[in-house]
Each structure stands twice: as C-alpha cells, then as structure tokens.
N, CA, C and O atoms as CSV, one atom per row, in Angstrom:
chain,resi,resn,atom,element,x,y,z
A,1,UNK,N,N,0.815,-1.190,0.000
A,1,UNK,CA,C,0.000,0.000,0.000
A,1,UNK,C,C,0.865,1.262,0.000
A,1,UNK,O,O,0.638,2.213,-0.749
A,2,UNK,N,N,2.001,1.214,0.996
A,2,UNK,CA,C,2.925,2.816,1.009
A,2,UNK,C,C,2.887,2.659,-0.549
A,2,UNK,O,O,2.383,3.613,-1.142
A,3,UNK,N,N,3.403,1.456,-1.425
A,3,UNK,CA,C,4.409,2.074,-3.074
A,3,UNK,C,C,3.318,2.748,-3.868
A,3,UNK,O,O,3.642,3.685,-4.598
A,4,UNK,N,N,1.842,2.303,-3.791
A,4,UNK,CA,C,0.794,2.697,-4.097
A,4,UNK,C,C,0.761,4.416,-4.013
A,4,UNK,O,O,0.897,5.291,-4.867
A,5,UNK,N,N,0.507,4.435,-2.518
A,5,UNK,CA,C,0.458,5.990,-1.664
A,5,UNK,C,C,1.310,6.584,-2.773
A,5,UNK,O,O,0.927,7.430,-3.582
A,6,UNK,N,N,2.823,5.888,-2.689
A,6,UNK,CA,C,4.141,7.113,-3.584
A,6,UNK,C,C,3.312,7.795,-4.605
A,6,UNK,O,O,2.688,8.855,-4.635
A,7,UNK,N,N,3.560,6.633,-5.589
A,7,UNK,CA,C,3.126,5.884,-6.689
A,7,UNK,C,C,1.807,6.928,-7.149
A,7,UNK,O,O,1.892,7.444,-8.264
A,8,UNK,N,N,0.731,7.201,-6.391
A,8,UNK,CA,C,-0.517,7.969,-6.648
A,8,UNK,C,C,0.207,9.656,-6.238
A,8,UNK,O,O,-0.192,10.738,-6.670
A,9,UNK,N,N,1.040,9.471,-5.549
A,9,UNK,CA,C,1.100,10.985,-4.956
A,9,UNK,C,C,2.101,11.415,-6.010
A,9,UNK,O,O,2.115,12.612,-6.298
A,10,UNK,N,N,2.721,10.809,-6.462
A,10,UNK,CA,C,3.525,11.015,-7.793
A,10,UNK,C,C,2.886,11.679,-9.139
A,10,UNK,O,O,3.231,12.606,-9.872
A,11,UNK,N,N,1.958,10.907,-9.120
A,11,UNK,CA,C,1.221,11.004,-10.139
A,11,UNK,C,C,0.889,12.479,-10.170
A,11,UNK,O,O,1.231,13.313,-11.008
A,12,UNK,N,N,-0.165,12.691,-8.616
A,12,UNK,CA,C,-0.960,13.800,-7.965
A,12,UNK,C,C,-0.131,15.326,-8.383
A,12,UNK,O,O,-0.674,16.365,-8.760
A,13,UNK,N,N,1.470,15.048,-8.159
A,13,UNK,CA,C,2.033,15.829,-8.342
A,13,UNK,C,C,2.706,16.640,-9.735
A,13,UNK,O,O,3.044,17.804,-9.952
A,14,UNK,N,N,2.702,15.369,-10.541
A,14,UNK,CA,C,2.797,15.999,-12.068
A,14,UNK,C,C,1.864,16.408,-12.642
A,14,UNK,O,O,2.060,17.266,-13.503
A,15,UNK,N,N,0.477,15.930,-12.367
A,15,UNK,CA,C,-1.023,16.566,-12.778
A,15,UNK,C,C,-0.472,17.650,-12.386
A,15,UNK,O,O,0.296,18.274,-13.117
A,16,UNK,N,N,-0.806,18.060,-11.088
A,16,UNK,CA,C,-1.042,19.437,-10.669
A,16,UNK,C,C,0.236,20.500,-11.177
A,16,UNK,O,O,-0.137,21.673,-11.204
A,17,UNK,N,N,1.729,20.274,-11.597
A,17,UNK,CA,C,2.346,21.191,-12.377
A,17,UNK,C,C,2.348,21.457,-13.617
A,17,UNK,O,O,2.558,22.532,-14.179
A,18,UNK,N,N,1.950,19.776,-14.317
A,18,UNK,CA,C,1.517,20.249,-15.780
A,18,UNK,C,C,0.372,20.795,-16.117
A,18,UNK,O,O,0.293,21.339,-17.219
A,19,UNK,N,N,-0.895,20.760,-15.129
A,19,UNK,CA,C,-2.015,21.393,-15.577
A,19,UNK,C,C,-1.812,22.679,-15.657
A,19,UNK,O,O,-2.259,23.439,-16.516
A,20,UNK,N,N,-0.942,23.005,-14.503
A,20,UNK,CA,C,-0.641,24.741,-14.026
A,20,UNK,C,C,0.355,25.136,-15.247
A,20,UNK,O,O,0.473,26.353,-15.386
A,21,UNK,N,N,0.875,24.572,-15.886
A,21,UNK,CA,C,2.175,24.907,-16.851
A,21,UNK,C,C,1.213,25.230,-18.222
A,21,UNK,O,O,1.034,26.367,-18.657
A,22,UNK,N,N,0.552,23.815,-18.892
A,22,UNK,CA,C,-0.029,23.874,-19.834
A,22,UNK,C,C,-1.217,25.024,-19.867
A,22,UNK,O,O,-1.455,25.552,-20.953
A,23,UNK,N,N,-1.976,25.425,-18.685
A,23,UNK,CA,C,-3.053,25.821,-18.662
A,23,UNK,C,C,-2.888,27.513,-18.623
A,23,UNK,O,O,-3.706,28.427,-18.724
A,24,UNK,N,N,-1.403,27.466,-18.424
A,24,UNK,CA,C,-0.783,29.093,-17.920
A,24,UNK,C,C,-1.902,29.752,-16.597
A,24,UNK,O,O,-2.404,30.850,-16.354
A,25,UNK,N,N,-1.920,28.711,-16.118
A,25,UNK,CA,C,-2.505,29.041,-15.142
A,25,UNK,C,C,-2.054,30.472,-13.907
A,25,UNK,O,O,-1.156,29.936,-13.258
A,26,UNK,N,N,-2.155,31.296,-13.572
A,26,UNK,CA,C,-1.531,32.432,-12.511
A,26,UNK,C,C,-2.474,31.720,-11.026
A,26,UNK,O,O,-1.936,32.049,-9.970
A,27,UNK,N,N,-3.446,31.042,-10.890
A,27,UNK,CA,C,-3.886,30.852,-9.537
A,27,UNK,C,C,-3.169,29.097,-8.717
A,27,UNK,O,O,-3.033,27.930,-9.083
A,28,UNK,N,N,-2.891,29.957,-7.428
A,28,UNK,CA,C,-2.240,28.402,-6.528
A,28,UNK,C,C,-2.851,27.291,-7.207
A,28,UNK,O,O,-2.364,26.263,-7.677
A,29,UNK,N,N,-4.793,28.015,-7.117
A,29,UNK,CA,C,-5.622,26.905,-7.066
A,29,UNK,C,C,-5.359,25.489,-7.941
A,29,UNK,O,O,-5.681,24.316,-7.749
A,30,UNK,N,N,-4.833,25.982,-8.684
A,30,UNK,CA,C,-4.241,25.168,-10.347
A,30,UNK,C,C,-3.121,23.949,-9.582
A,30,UNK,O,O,-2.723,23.003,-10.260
A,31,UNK,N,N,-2.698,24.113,-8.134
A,31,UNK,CA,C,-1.746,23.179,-7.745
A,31,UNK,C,C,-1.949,22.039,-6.678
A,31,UNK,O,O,-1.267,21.168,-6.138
A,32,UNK,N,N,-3.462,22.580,-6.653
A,32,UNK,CA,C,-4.087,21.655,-5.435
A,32,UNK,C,C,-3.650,20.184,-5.918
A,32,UNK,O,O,-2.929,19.571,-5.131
A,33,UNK,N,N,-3.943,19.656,-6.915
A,33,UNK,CA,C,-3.688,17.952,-6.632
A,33,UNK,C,C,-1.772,17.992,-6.564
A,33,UNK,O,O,-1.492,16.993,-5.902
A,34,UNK,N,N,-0.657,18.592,-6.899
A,34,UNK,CA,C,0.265,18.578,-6.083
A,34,UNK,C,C,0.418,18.592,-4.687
A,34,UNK,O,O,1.204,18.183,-3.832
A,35,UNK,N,N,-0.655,19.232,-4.785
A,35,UNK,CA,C,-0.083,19.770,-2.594
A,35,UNK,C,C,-0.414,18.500,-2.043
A,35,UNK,O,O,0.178,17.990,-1.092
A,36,UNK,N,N,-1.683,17.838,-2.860
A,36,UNK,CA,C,-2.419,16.773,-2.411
A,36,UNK,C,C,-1.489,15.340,-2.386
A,36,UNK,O,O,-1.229,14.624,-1.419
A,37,UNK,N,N,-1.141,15.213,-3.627
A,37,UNK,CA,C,-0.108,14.290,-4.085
A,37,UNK,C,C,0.851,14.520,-3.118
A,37,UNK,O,O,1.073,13.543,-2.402
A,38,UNK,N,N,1.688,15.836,-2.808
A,38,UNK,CA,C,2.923,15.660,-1.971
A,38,UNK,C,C,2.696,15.193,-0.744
A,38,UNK,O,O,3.647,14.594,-0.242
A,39,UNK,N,N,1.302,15.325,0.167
A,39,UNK,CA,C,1.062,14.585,1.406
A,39,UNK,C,C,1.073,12.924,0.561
A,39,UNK,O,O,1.953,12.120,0.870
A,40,UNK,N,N,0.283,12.655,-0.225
A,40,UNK,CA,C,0.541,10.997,-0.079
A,40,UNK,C,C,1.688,10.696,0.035
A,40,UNK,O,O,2.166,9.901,0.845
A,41,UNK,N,N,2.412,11.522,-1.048
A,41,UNK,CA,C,4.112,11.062,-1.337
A,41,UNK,C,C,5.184,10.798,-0.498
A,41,UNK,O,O,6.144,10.042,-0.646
A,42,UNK,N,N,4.812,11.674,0.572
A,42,UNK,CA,C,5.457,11.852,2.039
A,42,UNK,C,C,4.514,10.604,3.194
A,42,UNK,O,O,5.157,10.030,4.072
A,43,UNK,N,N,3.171,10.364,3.042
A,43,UNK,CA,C,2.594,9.187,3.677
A,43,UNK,C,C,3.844,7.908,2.902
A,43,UNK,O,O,4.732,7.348,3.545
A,44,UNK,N,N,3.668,7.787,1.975
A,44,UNK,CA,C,4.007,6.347,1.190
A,44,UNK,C,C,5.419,6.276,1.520
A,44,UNK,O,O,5.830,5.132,1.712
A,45,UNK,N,N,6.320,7.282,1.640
A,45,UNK,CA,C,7.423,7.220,1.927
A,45,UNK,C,C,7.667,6.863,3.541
A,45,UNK,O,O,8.284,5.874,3.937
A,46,UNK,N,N,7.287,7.491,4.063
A,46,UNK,CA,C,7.127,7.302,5.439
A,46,UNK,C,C,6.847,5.873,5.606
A,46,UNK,O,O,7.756,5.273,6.180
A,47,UNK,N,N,5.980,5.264,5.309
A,47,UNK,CA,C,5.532,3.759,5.541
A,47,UNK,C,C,6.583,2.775,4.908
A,47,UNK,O,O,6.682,1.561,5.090
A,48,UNK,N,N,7.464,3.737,3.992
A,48,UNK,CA,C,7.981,2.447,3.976
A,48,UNK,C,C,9.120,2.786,4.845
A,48,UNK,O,O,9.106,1.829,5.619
A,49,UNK,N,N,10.243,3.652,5.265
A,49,UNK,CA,C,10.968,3.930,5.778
A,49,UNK,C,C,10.408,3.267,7.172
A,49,UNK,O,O,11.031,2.360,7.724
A,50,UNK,N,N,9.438,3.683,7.586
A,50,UNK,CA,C,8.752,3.175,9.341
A,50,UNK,C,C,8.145,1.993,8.840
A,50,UNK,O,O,7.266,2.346,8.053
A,51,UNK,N,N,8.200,0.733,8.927
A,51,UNK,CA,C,6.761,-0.524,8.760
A,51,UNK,C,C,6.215,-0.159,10.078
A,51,UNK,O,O,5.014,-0.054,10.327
A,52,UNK,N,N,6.960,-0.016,10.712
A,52,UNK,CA,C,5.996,-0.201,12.390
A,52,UNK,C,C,4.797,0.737,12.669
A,52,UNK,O,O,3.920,0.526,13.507
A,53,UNK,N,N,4.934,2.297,11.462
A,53,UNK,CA,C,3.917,3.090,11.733
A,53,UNK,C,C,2.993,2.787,10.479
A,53,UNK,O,O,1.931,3.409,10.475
A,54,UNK,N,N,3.216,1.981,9.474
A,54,UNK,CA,C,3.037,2.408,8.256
A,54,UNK,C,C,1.073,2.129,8.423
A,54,UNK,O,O,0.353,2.891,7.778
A,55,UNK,N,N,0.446,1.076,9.263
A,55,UNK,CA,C,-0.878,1.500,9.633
A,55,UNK,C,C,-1.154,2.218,10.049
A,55,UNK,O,O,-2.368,2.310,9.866
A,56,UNK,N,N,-0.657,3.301,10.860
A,56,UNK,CA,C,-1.328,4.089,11.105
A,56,UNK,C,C,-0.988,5.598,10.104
A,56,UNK,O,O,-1.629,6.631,10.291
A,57,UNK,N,N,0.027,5.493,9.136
A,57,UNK,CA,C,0.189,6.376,8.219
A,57,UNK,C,C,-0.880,5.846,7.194
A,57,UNK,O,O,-1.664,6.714,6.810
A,58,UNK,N,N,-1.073,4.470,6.631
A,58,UNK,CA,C,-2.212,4.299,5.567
A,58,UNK,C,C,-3.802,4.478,6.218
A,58,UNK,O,O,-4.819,4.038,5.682
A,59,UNK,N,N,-3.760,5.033,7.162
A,59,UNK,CA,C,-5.342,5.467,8.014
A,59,UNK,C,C,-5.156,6.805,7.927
A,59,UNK,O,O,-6.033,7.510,8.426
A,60,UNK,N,N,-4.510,7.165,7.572
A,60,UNK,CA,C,-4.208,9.241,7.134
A,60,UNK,C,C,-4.185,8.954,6.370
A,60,UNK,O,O,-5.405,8.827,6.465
A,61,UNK,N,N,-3.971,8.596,5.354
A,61,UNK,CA,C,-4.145,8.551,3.715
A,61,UNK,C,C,-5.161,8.330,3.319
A,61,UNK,O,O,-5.571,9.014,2.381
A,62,UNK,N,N,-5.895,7.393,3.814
A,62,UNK,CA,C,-7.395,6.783,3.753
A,62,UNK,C,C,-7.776,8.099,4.069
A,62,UNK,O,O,-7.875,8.826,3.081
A,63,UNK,N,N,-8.014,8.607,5.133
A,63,UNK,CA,C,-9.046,9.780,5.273
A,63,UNK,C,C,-8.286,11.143,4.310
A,63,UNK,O,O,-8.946,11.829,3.529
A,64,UNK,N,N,-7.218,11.284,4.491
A,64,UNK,CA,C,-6.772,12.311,3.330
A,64,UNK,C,C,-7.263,12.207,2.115
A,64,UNK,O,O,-7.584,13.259,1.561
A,65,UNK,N,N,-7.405,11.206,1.553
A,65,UNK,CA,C,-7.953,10.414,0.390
A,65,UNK,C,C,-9.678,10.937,0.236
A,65,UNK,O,O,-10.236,11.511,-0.699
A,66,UNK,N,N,-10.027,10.629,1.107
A,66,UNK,CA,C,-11.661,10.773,1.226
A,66,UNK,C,C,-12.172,12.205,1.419
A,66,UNK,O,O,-13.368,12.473,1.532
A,67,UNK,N,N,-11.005,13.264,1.454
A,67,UNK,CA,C,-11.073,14.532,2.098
A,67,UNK,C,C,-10.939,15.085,0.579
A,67,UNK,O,O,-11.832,15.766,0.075
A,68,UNK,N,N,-9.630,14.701,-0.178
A,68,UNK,CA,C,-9.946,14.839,-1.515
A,68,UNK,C,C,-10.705,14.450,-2.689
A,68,UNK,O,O,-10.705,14.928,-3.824
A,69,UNK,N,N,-11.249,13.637,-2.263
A,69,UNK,CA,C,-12.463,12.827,-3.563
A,69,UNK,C,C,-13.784,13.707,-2.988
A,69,UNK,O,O,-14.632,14.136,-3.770
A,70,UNK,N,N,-13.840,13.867,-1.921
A,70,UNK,CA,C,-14.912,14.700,-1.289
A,70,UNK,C,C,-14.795,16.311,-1.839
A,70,UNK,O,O,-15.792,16.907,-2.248
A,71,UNK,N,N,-13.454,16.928,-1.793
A,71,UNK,CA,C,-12.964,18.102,-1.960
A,71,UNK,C,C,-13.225,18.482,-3.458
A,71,UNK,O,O,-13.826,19.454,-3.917
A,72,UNK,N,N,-12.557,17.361,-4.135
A,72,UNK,CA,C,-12.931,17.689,-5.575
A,72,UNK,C,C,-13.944,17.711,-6.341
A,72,UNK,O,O,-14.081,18.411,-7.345
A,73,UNK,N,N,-15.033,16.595,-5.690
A,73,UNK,CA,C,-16.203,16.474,-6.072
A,73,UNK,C,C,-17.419,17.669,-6.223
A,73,UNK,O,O,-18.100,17.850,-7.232
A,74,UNK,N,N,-17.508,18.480,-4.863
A,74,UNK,CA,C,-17.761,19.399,-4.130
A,74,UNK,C,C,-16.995,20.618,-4.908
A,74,UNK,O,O,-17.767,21.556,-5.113
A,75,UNK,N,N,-15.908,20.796,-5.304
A,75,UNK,CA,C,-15.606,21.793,-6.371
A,75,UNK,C,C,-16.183,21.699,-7.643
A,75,UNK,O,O,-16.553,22.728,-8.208
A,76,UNK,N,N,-16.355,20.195,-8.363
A,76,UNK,CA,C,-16.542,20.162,-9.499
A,76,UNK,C,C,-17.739,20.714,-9.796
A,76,UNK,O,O,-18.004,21.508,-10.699
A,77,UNK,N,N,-18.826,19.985,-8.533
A,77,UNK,CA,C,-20.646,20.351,-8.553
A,77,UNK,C,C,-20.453,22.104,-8.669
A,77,UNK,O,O,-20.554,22.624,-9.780
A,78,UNK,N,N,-20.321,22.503,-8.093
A,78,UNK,CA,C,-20.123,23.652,-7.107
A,78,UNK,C,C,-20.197,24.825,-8.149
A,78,UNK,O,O,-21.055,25.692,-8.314
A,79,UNK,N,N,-18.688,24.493,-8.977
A,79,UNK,CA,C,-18.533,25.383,-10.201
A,79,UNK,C,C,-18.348,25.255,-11.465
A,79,UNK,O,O,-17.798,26.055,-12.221
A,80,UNK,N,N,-18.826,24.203,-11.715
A,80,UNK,CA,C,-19.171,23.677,-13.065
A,80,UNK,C,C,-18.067,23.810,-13.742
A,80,UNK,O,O,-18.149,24.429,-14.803
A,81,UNK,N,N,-16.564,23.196,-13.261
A,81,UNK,CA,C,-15.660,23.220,-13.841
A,81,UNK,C,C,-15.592,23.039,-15.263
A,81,UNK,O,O,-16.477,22.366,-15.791
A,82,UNK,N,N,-14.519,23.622,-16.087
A,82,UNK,CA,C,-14.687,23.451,-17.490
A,82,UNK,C,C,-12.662,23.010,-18.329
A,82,UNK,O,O,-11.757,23.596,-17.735
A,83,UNK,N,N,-12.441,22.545,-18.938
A,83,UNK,CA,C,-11.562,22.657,-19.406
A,83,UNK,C,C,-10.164,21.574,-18.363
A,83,UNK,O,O,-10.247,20.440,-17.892
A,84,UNK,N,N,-8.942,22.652,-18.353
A,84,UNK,CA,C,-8.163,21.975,-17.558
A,84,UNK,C,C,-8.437,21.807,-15.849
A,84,UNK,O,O,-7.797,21.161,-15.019
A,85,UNK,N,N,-9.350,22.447,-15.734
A,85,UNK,CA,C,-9.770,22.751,-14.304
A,85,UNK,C,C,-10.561,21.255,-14.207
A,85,UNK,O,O,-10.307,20.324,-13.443
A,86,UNK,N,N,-11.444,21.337,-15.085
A,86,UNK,CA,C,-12.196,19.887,-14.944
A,86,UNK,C,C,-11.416,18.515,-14.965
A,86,UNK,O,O,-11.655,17.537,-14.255
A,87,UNK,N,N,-10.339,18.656,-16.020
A,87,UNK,CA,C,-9.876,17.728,-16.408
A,87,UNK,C,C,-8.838,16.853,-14.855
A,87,UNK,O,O,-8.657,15.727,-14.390
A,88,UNK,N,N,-8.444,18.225,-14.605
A,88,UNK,CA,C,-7.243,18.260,-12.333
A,88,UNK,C,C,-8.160,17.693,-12.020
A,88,UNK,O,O,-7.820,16.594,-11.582
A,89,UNK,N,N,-9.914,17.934,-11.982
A,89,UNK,CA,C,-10.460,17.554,-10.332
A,89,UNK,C,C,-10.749,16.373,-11.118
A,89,UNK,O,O,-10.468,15.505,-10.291
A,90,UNK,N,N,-11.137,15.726,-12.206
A,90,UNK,CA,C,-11.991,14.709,-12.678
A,90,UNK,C,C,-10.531,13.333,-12.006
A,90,UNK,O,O,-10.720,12.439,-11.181
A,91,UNK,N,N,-8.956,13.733,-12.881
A,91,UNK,CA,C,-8.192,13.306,-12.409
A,91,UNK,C,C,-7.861,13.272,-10.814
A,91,UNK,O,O,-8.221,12.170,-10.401
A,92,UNK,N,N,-7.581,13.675,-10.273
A,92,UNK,CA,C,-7.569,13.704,-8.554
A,92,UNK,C,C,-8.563,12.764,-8.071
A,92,UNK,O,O,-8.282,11.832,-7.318
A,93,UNK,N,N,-10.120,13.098,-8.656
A,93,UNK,CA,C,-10.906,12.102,-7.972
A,93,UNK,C,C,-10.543,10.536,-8.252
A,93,UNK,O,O,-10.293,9.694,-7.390
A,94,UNK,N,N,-10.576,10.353,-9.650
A,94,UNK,CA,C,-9.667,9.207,-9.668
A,94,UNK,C,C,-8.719,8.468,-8.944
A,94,UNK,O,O,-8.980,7.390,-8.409
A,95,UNK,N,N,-7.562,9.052,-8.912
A,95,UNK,CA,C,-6.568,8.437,-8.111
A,95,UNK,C,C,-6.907,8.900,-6.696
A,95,UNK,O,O,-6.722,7.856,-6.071
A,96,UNK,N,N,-7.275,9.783,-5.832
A,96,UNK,CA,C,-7.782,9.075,-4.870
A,96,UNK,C,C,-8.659,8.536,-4.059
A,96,UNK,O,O,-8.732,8.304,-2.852
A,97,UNK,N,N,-9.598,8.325,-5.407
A,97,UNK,CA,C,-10.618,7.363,-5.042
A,97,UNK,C,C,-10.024,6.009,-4.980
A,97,UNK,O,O,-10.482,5.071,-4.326
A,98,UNK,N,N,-8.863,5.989,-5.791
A,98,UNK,CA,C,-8.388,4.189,-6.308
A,98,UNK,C,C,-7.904,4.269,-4.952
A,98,UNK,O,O,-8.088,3.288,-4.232
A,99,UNK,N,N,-7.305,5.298,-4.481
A,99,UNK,CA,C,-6.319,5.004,-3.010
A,99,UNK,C,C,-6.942,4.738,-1.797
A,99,UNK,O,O,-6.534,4.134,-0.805
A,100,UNK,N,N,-8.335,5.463,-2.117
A,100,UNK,CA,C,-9.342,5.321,-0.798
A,100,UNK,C,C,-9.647,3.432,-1.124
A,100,UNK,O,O,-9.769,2.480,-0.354
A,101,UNK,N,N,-9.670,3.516,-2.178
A,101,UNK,CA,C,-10.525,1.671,-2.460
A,101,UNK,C,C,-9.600,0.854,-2.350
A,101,UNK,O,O,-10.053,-0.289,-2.281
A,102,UNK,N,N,-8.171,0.908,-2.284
A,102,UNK,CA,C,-7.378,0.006,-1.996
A,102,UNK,C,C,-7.083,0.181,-0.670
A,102,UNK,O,O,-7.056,-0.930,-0.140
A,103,UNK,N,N,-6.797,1.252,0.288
A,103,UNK,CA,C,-6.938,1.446,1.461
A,103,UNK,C,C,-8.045,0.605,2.556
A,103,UNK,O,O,-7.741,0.013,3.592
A,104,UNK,N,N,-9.493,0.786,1.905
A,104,UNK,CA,C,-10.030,-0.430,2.181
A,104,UNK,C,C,-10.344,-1.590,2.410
A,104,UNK,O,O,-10.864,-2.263,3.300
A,105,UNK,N,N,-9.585,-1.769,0.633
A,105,UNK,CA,C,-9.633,-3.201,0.673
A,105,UNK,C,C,-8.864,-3.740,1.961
A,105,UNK,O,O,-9.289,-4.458,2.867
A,106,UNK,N,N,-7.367,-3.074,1.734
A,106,UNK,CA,C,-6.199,-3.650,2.790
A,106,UNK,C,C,-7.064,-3.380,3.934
A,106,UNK,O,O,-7.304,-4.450,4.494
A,107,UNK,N,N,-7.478,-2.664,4.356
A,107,UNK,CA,C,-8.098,-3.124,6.045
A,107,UNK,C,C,-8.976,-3.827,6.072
A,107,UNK,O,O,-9.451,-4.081,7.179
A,108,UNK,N,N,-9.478,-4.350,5.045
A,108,UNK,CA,C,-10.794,-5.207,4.926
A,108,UNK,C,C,-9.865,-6.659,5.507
A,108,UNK,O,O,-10.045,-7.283,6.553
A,109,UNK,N,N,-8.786,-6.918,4.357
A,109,UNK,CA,C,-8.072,-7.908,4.217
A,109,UNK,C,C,-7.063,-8.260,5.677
A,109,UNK,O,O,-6.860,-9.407,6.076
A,110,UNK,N,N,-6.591,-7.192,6.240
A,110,UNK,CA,C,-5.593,-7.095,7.484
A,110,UNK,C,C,-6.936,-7.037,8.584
A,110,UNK,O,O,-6.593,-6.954,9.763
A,111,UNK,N,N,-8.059,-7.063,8.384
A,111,UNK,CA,C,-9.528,-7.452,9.656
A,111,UNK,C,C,-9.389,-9.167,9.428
A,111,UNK,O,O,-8.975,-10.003,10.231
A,112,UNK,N,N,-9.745,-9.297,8.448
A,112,UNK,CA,C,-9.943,-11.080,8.411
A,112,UNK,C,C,-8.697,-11.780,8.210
A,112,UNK,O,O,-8.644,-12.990,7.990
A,113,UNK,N,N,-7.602,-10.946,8.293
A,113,UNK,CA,C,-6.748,-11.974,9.124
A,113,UNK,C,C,-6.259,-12.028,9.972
A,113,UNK,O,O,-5.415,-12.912,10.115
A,114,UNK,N,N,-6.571,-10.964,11.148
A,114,UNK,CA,C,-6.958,-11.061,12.628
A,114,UNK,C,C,-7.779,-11.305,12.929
A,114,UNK,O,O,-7.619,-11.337,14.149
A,115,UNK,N,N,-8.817,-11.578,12.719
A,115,UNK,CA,C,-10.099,-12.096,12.918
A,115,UNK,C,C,-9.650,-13.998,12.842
A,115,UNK,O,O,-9.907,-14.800,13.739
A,116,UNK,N,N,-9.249,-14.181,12.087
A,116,UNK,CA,C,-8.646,-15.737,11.724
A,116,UNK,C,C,-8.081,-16.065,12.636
A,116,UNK,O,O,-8.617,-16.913,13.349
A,117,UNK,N,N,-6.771,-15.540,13.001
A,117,UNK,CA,C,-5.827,-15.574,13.902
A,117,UNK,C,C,-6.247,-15.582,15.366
A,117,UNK,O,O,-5.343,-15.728,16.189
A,118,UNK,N,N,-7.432,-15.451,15.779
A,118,UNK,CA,C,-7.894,-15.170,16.957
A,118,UNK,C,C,-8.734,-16.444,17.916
A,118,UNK,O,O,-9.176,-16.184,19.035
C-alpha cells in the first residue's frame, strides 16, 4: 500500500504542475492535486521507511484520500468546472478514489486476518 500511496502521490504531483504549466494558469488553485499528491508522497514514503507506523500512516491517507475525492467532487458540482480545471479535479478524484478503495480493501483484508488468527 505505502508504493501505491508514492506511486498515486507522484502522479498527484505531475497533474497538478503540468495542468498549471499547460493551462498558464496564474492561480495556486491550479496546484491543489500537487499539494495533495505531496502529502501521499510523504505518507508512502514514510511507511515504507517506518513498517511499524506504516498503519497508522495508511489510516491518514485513507481519510486524506476521502477529504480529496470529497474536496474535488464538491468543487466540481459547485462550479461547473470546465476545461483543464475539470480535467485536475476529474483526475484527482480518480486516483484518490483508487487510493481510498485500496486502502479499504487492505483493512478489509488485514480485519480477516486477525479475525482468523484469533
């Protein structure tokens, strides 16, 4: 799950400079899925550097995750994004929706096998 976290926050982070580059964008706003991406990037890294914290770093990601699929969603309704603006939040929701759903899964999967074990 951390290479995932990188892996998506990586991603998070070239969206958000090429949208701002291509789009000649002048507002921050244009960098939100970077800022977003650089917290996963720094979660995923962290987890792997720490295993011992890395559950409780993929339970901040999970809700970071859900804060942005929520965030972007809620922008998109909101202001009827158009263009590259649409294209950042449509992307963002994507990847971290995939991160929220694999985040899941893994606690779904790390429940029933303590649950087994018991």
């Amino acid at each position: 799950m951390a290479n995932k976290a990188a892996t998506g926050g990586g991603v998070l982070i070239a969206l958000g400079v090429i949208v701002t580059l291509v789009s000649d964008s002048q507002s921050v706003t244009s960098l939100i899925p970077a800022f977003i991406g650089a917290v996963f990037l720094i979660l995923g890294l962290l987890a792997q550097a720490k295993p011992d914290l890395s559950h409780h770093l993929m339970h901040a990601l999970a809700a970071i995750a859900l804060l942005a699929v929520l965030g972007s969603l809620g922008s998109l309704i909101g202001r009827g994004s158009t263009g590259w603006a649409l294209f950042a939040q449509l992307a963002t929701i994507v990847v971290a929706g995939f991160l929220l759903q694999q985040s899941v899964m893994a606690f779904k999967s790390r429940s029933k096998l303590t649950t087994e074990e018991s």
